[in-house]
N, C-alpha and C positions, 0 to 999 in steps of 0.2 A: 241605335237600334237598326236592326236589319231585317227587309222586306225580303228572309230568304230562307228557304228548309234546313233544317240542322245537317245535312252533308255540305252545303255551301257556307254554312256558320264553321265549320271545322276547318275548309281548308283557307276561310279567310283568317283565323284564328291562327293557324300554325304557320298561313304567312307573315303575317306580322312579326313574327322573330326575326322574317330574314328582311323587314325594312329597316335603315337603319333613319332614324330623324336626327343625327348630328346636322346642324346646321353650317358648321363649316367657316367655308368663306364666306357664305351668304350675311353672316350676322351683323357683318357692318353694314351692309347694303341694307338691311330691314329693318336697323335698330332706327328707334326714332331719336332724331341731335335734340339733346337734351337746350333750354333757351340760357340755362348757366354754367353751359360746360364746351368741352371743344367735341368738333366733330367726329371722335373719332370711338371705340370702343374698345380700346386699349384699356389692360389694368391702368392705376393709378400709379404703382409706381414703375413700371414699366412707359408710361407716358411721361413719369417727372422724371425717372433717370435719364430718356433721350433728352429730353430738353436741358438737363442739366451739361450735358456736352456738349452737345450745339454751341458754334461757336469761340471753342474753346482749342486750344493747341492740338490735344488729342484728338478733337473732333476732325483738323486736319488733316492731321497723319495717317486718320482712317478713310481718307477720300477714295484712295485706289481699291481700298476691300471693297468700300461702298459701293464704290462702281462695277467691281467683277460681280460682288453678290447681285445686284440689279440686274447684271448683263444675263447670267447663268439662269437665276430665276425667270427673266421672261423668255431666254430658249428652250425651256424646260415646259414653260406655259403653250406659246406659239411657236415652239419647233422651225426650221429653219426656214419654212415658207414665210412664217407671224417675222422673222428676222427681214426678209428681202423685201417684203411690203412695206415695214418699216423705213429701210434705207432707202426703197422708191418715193412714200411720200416725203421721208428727211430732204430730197433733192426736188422732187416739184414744190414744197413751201419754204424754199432757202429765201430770203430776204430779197433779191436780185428776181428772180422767178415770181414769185408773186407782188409785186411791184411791176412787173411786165405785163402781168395778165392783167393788172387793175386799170394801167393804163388803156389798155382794149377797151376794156367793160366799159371805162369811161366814157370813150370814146363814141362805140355802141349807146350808150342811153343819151347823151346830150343830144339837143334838139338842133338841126342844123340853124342857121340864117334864117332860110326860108321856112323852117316849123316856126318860129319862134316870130316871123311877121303873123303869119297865118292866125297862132294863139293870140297876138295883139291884137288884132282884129276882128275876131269875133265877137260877135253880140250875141250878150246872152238875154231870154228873155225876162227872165225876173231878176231883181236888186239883190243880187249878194255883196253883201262888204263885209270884207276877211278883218277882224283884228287880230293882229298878231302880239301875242304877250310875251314880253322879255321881263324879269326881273333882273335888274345888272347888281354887280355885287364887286367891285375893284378887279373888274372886267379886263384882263391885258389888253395892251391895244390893237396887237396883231389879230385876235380873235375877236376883239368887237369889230375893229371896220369890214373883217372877212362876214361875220355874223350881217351888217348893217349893209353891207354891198349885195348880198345876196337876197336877200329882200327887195335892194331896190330896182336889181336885175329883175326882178319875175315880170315873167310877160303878161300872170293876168293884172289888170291897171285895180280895181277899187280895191285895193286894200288901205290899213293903217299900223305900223308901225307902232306900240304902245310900250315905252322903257320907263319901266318907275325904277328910278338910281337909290340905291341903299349904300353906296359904297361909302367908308368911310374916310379919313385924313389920309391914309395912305394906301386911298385907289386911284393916284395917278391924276391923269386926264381924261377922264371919262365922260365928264359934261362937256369939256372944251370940243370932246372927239364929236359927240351925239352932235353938239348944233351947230359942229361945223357941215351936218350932212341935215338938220333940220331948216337952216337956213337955206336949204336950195330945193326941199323939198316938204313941203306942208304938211302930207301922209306922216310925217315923223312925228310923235308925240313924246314930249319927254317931261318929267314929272320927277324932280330930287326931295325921296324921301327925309322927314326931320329924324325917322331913326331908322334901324334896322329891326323890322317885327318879324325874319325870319320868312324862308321861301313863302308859304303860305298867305300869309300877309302880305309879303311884299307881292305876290302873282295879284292876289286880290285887289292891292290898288291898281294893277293895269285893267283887270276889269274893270274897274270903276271909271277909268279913265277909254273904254271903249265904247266908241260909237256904232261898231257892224253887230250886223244881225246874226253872225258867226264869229267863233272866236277861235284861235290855233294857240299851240301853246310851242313856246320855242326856246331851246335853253339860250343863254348869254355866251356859248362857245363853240357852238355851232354852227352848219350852214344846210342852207336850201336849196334843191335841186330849181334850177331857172323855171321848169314847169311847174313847182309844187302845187301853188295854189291852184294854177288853173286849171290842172286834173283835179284836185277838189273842186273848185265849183264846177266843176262838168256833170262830175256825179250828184252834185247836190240837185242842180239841176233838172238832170234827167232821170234820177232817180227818186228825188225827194229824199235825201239822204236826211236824216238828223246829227249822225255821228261817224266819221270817216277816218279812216288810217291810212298808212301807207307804207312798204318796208322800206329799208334803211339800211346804210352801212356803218361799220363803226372804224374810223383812222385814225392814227398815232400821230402827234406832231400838229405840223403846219400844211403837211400836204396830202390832201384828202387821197392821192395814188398812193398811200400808208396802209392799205385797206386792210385790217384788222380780221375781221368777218365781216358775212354776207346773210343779212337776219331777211328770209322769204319767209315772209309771217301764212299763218293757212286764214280762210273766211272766220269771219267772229266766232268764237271757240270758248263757250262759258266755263269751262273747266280748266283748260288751260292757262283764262286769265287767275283764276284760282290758284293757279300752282305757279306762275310768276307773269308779273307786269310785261306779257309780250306784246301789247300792244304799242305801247311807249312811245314813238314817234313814225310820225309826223299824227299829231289828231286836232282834228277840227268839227265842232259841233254847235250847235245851236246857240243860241245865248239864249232863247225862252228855254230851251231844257236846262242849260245851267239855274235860271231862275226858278223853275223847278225844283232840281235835286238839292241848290245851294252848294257855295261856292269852296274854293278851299279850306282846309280845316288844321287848325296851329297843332290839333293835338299829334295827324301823322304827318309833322316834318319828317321832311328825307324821303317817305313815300306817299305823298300828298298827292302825286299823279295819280298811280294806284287806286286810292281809295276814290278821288274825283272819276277816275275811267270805270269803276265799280258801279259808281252810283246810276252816272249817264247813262252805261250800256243799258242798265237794269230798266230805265225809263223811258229807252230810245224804243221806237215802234219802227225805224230803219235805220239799218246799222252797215256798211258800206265798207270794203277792204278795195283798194287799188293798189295789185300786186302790182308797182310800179318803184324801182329804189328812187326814192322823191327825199330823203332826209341823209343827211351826212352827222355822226355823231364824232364827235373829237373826245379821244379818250388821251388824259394826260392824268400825270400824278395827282393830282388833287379829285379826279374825277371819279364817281361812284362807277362808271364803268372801269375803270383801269387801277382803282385802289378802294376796296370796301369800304378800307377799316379809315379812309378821309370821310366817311359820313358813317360810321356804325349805329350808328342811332336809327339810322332808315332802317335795320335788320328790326329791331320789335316793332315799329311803325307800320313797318309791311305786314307781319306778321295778325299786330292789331287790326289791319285795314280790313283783310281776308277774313279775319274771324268776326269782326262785327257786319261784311258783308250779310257772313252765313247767318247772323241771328237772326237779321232783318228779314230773310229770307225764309228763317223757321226752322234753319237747320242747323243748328248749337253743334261746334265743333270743337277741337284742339286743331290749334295750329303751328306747326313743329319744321323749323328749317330742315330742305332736302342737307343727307352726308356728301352732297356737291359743290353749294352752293350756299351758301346763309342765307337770299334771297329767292334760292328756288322752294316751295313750300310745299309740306305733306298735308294732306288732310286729316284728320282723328275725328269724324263724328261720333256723336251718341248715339248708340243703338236698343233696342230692346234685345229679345231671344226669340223671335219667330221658327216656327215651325220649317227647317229648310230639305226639302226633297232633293238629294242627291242622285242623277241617273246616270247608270252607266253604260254607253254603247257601245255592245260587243258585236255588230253588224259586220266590222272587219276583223278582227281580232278571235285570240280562241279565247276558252276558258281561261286560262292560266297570266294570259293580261286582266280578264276580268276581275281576277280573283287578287290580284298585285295592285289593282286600282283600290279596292273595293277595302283588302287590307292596311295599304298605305291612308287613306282618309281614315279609318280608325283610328290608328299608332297616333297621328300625327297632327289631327284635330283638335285645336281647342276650343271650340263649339260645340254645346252642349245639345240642342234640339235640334236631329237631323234623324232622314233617316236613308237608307240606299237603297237602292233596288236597280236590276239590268234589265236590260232588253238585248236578244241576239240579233233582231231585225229591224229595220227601220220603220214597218208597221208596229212590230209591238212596241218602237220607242214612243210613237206614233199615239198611241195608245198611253205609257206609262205617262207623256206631258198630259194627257186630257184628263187620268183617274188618279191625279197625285195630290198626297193631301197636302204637302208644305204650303204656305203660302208665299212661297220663294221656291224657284228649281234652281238646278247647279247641272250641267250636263257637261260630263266628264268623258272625253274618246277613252277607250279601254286599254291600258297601257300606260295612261298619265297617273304619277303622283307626286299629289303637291309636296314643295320642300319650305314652305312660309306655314308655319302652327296654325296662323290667324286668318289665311284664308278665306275659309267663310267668313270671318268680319269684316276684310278688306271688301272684296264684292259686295256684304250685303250694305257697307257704309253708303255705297252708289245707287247702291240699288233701288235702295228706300227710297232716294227724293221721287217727287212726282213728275221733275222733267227728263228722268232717266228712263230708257227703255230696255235697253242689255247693257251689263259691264263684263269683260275681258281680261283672264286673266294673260298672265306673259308663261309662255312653254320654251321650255329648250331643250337641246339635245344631250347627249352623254358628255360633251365638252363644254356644257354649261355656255354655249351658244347660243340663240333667238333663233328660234323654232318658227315661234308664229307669235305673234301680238298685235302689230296696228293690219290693217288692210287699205291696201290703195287699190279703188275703181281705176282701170287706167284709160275708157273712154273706147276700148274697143273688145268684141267676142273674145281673141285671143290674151289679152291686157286685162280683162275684167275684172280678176281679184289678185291682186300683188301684194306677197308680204316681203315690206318696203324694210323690214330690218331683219331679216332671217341672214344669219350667220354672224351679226355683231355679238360681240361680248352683253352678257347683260350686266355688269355694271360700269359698260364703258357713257358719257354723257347722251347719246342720243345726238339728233339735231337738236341746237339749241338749248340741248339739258332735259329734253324732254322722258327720257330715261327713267327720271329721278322723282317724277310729278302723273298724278290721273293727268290724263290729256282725250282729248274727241276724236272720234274718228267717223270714216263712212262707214264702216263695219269691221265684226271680227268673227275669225273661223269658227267652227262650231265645234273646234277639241275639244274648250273650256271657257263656259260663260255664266251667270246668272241673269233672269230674268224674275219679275213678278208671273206667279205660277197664271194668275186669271189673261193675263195678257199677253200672255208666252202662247198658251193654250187656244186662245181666241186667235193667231196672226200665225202661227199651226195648220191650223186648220184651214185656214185662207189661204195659207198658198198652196203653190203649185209644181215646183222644182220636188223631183223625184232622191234625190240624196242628202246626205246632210250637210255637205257642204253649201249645197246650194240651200237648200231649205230656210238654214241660218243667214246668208246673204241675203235673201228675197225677203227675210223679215225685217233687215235692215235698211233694207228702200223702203218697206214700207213706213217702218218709226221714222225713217226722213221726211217722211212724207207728213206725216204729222207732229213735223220739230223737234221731235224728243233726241234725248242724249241718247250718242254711243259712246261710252267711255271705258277705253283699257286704262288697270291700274296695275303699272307693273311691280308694286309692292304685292300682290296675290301671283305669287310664284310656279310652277310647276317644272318638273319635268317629263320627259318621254321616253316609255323604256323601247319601244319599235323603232329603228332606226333609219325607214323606209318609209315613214309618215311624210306626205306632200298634199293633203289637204285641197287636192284638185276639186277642177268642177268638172261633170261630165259635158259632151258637148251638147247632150239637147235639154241639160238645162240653159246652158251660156244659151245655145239660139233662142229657147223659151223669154228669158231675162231679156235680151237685146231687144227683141220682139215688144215684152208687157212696157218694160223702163227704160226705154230707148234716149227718153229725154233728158230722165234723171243721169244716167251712165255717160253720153256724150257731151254732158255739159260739163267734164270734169268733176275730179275728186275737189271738194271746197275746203280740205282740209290738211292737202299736197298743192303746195302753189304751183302755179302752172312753171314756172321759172325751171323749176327743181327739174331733175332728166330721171323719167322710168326707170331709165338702163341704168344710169351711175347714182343707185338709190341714195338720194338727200345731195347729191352734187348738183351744181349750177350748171344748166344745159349748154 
């Protein structure tokens, strides 16, 4: 239904002809992966005829077509610039090159000599004692003593070492190895289980067998930055921390200079950990809050972290990030980081962990693996059909975007209770949030149309929890590029709103994959977002930034300011038909802003690690 006179019903009416809602290339990107099928949205037999060649003689002989069709297609895609970007990163991430630069980094984080007396030495004032839990499992032995040396490097002293052995007849020497280092060191606890009950069970005998008041969880192939611990209890410390992470690198092999990736996690991110376990390592928290939420659970083997980082967060009252790389992760063939399908079982475990979070939480969903990832996860809540207020800003824009906005949401909507309506100015937009009947608004720049059907149910999925304040859709350009979608604070007047993914592909992985999953942010532009209409309306009114870019920013310090979610879901699609759209701020809002939330803005974005460089958005500074 439309808030408009039958001359604006006409020409929204005869535009629709010329939208067209073929979805395209988008379909795979938005189709949900099915939990019994492959990821892909291929016919059936067009999926089992490639697979039936694969493999096979002919599959060979077709190597070189395959590769011209490849080549031809992506110059056709990214033209000869998309070609020479290419062959510049092919040559800065050659094997030799980045094993160079790892060495640096390395080099750069370890603590010298004299850091590492200074860490020994300190007194801290209250009793922390770190237990560290290892499950071993026919542990090689190159990686238990690297694992078992690296602990016993850390400079902070009360820890304990806690290894309950499950291995079986043919795990070597794995007890011989353990007490040939517990006999020289008491901290080593070791404990040979009579069977194997599986991660879960076996992590839980090492609790059982922990004496600290904290406990860290550590794989059996792994190693520990020499300061791990004692930047954890620093924060525990002086922060009072309950539950603390830390980021981490991931290496191939024996030599952690293998450096795979570089995971800079952002501050605790409740949607994020929803859309995949990025907390993952290094964590350390309470042992009364473990006793609390209870310990791990046999039913999600494979993703028992997950659901155990689920429960804690949920019950932690301080939750602590040290963007510090403290955790080295060794990815080898048998590892869920470096081969799924050695633990596929973790893919519904994960799945199950997320969706029983949400029940407990009140918000019954489906939970559907990202087409990235089997472990990155989509969200499908329940909805009802609320009343949703569509408005459209034609303050920049003429008539004829308004009217291209206004008819593309009809064509292309499958949401049934809505209605639209424009405003030319930003007092009468001003106006249409404060006299609008939905109990949900959707504020659309004029020019934008959506290319996802489901739109509105994507945003209002978000919208609805009570700890959401605005969700975010993702806009692009005419070459189906990132327009706008997350926003990074960068801490100064000129830096203050950076959209930190404009010009990637959208459906290339993101940092981290996050592309592919709702994720948090500090804020998002006011192209296109939904809000709760009573609260959109009340935070409206309160501010004070005279445009809409800015107007929309200032409402997002303020929902910071009272914890609530910012969340872009880049399965709510759009795009932009003005090709001159930038989203600015004028400059006497920025002075206005720097002025009111000087503190909130200079204290950094919490959800761009400081690590990460403004200039080479998502690169390591």
């Amino acid at each position: 239904m439309l808030k408009e006179d039958d001359v604006w019903n006409g020409q929204i009416e005869r535009e629709k002809e010329n939208i067209s809602s073929e979805l395209g290339n988008f379909a795979k990107f938005l189709a949900y992966t099915h939990d019994d099928g492959p990821d892909d949205v291929e016919s059936e037999p067009e999926r089992h005829g490639i697979r039936r060649l694969k493999g096979t003689p002919v599959w060979a002989v077709l190597y070189p077509a395959r590769k011209g069709y490849r080549a031809i297609k992506f110059i056709a895609e990214n033209g000869v610039s998309g070609v020479y970007k290419k062959a510049e990163n092919a040559v800065a991430n050659n094997r030799y090159a980045r094993r160079k630069e790892a060495r640096k980094y390395l080099t750069k984080i370890m603590p010298t000599e004299e850091e590492k007396k200074k860490q020994r030495e300190r007194k801290f004032s209250s009793d922390i004692k770190i237990s560290v839990l290892v499950p071993l499992y026919n542990t090689p032995e190159k990686f238990l003593r690297d694992m078992i040396a690296s602990v016993t490097e850390q400079t902070y002293q009360n820890w304990e070492l806690c290894l309950a052995d499950a291995s079986d007849s043919d795990g070597g020497r794995v007890r011989e190895i353990v007490m040939e280092y517990a006999d020289k060191d008491a901290r080593i606890v070791y404990r040979k289980l009579k069977e194997n009950g599986g991660i879960s069970e076996n992590t839980n005998a090492c609790v059982h067998m922990a004496k600290g008041n904290y406990l860290a969880l550590f794989d059996h192939d792994d190693i520990l930055h020499p300061s791990a611990l004692y930047e954890c209890a620093k924060v525990i410390e002086t922060e009072g921390a309950e539950f603390v992470y830390t980021d981490e690198v991931t290496f191939e092999g024996e030599d952690p200079a293998n450096i795979v990736t570089y995971h800079f996690k952002p501050d605790f991110s409740a949607d994020n950990l929803r859309g995949v376990n990025y907390i993952c390592h290094l964590s350390v928290f309470q042992k009364a809050l473990a006793d609390r939420v209870g310990y791990f659970r046999k039913e999600y083997d494979g993703s028992q972290d997950h659901d155990m980082i689920l429960r804690l967060t949920d019950a932690a009252d301080k939750i602590c990030h040290i963007p510090k790389t403290l955790y080295f992760w060794r990815c080898h063939k048998m590892s869920t980081s470096m081969n799924l399908n050695a633990k596929s079982y973790a893919v519904a475990a994960g799945r199950g962990a997320v969706r029983d979070a949400e029940a407990r939480r009140g918000y019954p969903a489906e939970v559907h693996s990202a087409q990235i990832c089997k472990t990155h996860y989509r969200m499908k809540y329940e909805i009802g059909e609320p009343e949703i207020s569509v408005l459209i800003d034609g303050s920049k824009n003429g008539t004829k975007q308004i009217v291209q906005t206004a008819a593309a949401v009809k064509k292309i909507s499958t949401y049934g209770n809505y209605t639209i309506s424009c405003a030319g100015s930003f007092q009468e937009l001003s106006e249409k949030i404060k006299n609008a009947d939905g109990s949900y608004v959707i504020l659309l720049e004029a020019g934008i149309t959506p290319v996802t059907p489901s739109f509105m149910e994507e945003l209002l999925m978000f919208a609805q929890r009570k700890d959401t304040g605005i969700v975010g859709m993702q806009i692009l350009d005419e070459k189906d590029l990132i327009l706008s979608s997350d926003i990074v604070i960068g801490g100064t007047s000129e830096q203050l709103s950076i959209e930190i993914n404009r010009g990637e592909r959208y459906d290339a992985p993101g940092y981290m994959g996050r592309n592919y999953y709702a994720h948090n942010v500090s804020a998002v532009s006011g192209c296109a977002f939904m809000a709760k209409k009573s609260e959109l309306s009340f935070l409206w009114e309160s501010g004070k930034a005279n445009s809409l870019s800015g107007r929309v920013l200032e409402i997002c310090f303020m929902l910071r300011r009272q914890e609530r979610q910012i969340v872009v879901n880049p399965y709510a699609l759009g795009r932009i038909l003005k090709e001159d759209y930038k989203g600015e701020i004028s400059l006497s809002d920025r002075k206005y802003m720097m002025e009111t939330y000087r503190e909130q803005i200079t204290s950094g974005d919490p959800f761009y690690n400081e690590n990460l460089s403004l200039q080479m958005h998502w690169k390591r500074k």
